[in-house]
C-alpha positions, -999 to +999 in steps of 0.1 A: -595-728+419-562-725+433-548-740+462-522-725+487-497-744+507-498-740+545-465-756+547-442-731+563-406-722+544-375-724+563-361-687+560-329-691+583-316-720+609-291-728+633-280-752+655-252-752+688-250-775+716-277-793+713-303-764+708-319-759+674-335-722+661-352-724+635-374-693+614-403-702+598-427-685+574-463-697+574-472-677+536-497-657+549-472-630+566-470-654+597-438-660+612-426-677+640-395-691+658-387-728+665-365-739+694-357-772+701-332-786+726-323-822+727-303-820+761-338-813+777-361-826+753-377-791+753-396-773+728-414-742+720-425-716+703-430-673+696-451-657+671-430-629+656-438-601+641-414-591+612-397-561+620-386-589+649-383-615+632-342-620+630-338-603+666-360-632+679-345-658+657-311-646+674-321-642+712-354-667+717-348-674+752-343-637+759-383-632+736-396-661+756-386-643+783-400-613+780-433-627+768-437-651+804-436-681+785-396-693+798-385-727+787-381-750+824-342-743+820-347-706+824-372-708+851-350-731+874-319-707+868-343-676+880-351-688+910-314-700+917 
């Protein structure tokens, strides 16, 4: 019997002012996007497929966006 590992790889990863992006592959052609920022103690995360994979990993807030899931941040400055 052989076992798979449902740990996800860390494909690509970045980090400025405080806010973290991080790309994640799940093995089973699952990938997602991982922001964290420390300023706000915020976190979330987008599903990706993987012909959108790096453009996601590069604009998350602009994907988060788009999907109506906004991080607080990005709701406040909208309704500025």
């Amino acid at each position: 019997m052989t076992t798979t590992s449902h740990i996800p790889r860390e494909l690509d990863s970045r980090e400025s002012d405080g806010v973290s992006v991080t790309l994640l592959w799940h093995g089973d052609n699952r990938l997602t996007v991982e922001v964290s920022d420390s300023r706000t103690d915020e976190h979330f995360s987008l599903a990706v497929r993987p012909q959108d994979a790096l453009d996601t990993f590069h604009h998350p807030y602009y994907h988060a966006t788009a999907e109506g899931r906004a991080p607080r941040q990005l709701r406040f400055a909208r309704n500025a």
